[in-house]
C-alpha positions as CSV (number, residue, x, y, z in Angstrom):
1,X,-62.3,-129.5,109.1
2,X,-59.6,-127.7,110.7
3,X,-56.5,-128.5,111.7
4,X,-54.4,-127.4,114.4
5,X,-50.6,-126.3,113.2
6,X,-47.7,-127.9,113.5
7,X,-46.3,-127.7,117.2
8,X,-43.1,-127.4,116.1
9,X,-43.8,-124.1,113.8
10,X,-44.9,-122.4,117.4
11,X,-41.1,-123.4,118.8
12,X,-38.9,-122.3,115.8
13,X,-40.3,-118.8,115.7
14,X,-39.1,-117.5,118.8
15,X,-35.9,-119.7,118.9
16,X,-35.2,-118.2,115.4
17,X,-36.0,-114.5,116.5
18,X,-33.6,-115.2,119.8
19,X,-31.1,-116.6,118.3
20,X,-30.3,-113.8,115.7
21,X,-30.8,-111.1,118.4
22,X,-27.7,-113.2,120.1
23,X,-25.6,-113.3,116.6
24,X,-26.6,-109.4,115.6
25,X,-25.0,-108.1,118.6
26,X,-22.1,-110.7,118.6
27,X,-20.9,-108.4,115.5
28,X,-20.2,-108.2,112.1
29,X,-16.8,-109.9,111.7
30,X,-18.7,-113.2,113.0
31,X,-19.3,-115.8,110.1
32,X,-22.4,-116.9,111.2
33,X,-23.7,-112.8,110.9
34,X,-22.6,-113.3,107.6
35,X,-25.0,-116.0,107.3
36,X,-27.7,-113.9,109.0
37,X,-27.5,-111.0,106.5
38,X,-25.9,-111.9,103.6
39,X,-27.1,-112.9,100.3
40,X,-26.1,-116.0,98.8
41,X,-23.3,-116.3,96.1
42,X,-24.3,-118.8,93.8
43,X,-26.8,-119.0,91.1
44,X,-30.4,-120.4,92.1
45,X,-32.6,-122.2,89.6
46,X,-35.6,-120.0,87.5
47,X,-38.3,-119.3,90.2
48,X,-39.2,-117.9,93.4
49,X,-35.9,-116.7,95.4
50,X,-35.3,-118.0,98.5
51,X,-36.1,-116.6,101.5
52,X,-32.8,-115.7,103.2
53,X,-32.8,-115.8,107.8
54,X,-33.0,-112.2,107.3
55,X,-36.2,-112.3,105.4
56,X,-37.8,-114.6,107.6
57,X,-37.0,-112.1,110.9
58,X,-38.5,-109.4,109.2
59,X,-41.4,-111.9,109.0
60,X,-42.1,-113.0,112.5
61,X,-41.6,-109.2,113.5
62,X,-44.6,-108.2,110.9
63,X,-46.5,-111.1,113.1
64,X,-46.3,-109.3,116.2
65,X,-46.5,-105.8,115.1
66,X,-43.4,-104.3,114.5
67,X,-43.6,-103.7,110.7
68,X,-40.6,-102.4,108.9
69,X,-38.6,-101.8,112.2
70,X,-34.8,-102.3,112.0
71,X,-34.7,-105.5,113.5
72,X,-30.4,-105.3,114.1
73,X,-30.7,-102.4,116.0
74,X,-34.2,-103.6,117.8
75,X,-32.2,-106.2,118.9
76,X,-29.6,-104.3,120.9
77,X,-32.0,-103.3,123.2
78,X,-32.6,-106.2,125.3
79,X,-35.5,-105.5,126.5
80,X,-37.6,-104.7,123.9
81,X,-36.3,-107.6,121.8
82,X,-37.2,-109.9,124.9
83,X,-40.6,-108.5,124.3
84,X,-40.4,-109.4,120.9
85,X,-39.3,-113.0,121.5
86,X,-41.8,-113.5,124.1
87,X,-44.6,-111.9,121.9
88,X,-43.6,-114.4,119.6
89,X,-44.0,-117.3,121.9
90,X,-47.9,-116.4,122.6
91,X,-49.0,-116.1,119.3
92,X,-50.6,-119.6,118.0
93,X,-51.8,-120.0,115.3
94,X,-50.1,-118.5,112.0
């Protein structure tokens, strides 16, 4: 049996992808771009690492196509990054 995903996964995707096209060109002197693209200080536990925002962009972009494109400078252009989020937004099931 099948089951349909998680309505909420289809939201966050393009939300994610829009919201750190906002932050990239906002600048790097902004905390929260810190967050975006920096890697975290501390130690982590033995295991897999954790995925940082910036890993999880580079994600959503392989979903729609744009494979090992520079997603900071991708999103400068608004137009092709609106393409992007709204690419995003028709894509279902992942």
């Amino acid at each position: 049996m099948l089951c349909a995903p998680h309505q909420n996964h289809s939201v966050i995707k393009p939300r994610t992808v829009s919201w750190a096209g906002h932050v990239s060109c906002k600048g790097n002197k902004r905390g929260a771009y810190r967050v975006l693209v920096g890697r975290p200080e501390a130690r982590r536990p033995l295991g897999r690492p954790g995925l940082r925002w910036d890993d999880n962009i580079k994600m959503y972009l392989q979903d729609v196509g744009w494979r090992g494109v520079d997603w900071i400078a991708l999103a400068e252009d608004r137009d092709r990054w609106r393409a992007v989020v709204n690419a995003l937004m028709n894509i279902r099931f992942r």
